[in-house]
C-alpha positions as CSV (number, residue, x, y, z in Angstrom):
1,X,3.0,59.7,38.4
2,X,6.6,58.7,38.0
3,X,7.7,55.6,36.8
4,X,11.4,55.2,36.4
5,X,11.4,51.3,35.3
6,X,14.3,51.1,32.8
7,X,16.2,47.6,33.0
8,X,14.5,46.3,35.8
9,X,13.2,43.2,36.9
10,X,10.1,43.6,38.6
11,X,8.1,40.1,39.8
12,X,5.1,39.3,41.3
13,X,4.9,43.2,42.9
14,X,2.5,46.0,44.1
15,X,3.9,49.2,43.2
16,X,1.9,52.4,44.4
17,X,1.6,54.9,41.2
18,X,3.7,57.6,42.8
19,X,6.5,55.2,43.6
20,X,9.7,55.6,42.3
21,X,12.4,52.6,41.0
22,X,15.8,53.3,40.1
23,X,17.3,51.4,37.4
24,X,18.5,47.9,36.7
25,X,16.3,46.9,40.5
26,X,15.7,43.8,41.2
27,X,12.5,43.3,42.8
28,X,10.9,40.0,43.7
29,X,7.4,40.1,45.8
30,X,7.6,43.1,47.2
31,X,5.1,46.0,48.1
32,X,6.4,49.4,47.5
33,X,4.3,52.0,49.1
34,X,3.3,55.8,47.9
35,X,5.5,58.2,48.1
36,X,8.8,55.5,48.3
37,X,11.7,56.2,46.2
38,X,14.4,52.9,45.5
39,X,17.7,53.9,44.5
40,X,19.3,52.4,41.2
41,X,20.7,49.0,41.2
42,X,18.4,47.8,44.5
43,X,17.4,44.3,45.3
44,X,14.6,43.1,47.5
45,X,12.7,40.4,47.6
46,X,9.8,39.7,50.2
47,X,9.6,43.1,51.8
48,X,6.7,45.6,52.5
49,X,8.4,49.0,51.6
50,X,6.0,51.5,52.8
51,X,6.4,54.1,55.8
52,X,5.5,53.0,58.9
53,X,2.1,55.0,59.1
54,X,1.1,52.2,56.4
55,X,1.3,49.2,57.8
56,X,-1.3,47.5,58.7
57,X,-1.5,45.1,61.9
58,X,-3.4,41.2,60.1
């Protein structure tokens, strides 16, 4: 597992446990899927960040 979480803002997100978050993000309702690494100093908000293997069709 690697959690890099330092200064960020994190809301109402899923984060997968092998996820990675740069610091000082900004991330409002998001998903962030395994494997996914966000570079420092990134904002989302509503976004599904997972490869495209992982998305699933509602």
């Amino acid at each position: 597992m690697l959690y890099v979480l330092y200064r960020c803002n994190i809301q109402g997100c899923i984060i997968s446990s092998d996820a990675s978050v740069g610091e000082k993000s900004d991330l409002k309702d998001c998903i962030v899927g395994p494997a996914q690494s966000l570079p420092a100093n990134s904002k989302y908000t509503n976004e599904s960040l997972v490869a495209a293997e992982e998305m699933l069709e509602i």
